[in-house]
C-alpha positions as CSV (number, residue, x, y, z in Angstrom):
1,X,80.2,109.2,101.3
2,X,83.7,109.2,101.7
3,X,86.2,109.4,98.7
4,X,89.1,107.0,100.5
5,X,88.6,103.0,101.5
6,X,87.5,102.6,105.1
7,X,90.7,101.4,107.1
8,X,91.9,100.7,110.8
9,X,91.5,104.1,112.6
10,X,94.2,103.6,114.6
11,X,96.5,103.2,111.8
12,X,96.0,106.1,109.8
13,X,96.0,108.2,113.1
14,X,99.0,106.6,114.0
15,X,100.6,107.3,111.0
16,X,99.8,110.8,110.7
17,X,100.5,111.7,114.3
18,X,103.9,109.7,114.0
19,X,104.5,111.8,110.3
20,X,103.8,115.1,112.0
21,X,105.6,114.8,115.0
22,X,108.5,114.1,112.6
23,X,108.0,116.9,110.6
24,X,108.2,119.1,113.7
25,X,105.0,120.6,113.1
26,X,102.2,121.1,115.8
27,X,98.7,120.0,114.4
28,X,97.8,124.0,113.9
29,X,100.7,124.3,111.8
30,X,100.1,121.3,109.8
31,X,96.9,122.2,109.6
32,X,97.7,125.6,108.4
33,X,100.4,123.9,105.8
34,X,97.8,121.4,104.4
35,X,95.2,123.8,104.6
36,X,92.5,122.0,106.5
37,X,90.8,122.8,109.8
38,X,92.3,122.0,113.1
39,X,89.6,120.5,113.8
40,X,89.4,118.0,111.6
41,X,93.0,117.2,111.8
42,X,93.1,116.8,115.4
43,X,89.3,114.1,114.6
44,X,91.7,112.3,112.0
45,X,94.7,112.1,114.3
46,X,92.4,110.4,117.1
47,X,90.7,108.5,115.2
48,X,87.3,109.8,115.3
49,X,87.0,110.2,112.1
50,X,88.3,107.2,109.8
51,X,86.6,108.3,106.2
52,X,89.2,111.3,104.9
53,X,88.5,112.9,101.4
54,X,91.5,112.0,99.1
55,X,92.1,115.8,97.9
56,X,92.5,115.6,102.9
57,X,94.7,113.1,102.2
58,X,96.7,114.6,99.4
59,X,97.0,118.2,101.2
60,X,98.2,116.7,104.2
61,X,100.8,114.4,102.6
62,X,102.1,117.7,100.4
63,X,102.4,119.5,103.5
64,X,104.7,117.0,105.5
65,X,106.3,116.4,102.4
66,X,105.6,112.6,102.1
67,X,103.8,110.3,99.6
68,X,100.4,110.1,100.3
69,X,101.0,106.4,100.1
70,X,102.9,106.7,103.6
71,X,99.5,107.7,105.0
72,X,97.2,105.5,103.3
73,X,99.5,102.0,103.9
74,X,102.4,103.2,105.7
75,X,105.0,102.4,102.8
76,X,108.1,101.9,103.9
77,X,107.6,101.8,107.3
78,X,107.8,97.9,108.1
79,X,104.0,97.5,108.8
């Protein structure tokens, strides 16, 4: 079971691909940053896997150096 809401896959993968191409960082090193597997971030940024744990969601976020909000609803960014 899954600790965040079920959303559109293709909207959080958007997002985070968009946020980490912005950041400048490759998925290894953003995976390194957020400590998670590469693995599992390249599944989240393609949308095969739609169910991320928060503390994923939180790591991630710290490591790009965004509010986890911009990755759960895209706050701020017109959607």
């Amino acid at each position: 079971m899954s600790d965040m809401p079920a959303q559109s896959p293709v909207t959080f993968s958007r997002r985070l691909k968009k946020l980490r191409e912005s950041a400048g960082l490759t998925q290894q090193e953003l995976g390194t940053r957020a400590g998670i597997s590469i693995s599992n971030l390249a599944q989240l940024e393609q949308g095969q896997r739609t169910d991320p744990r928060l503390s994923t969601v939180l790591a991630i976020a710290r490591a790009l150096g965004v509010r986890p909000s911009k990755l759960i609803d895209g706050l701020n960014e017109g959607e």
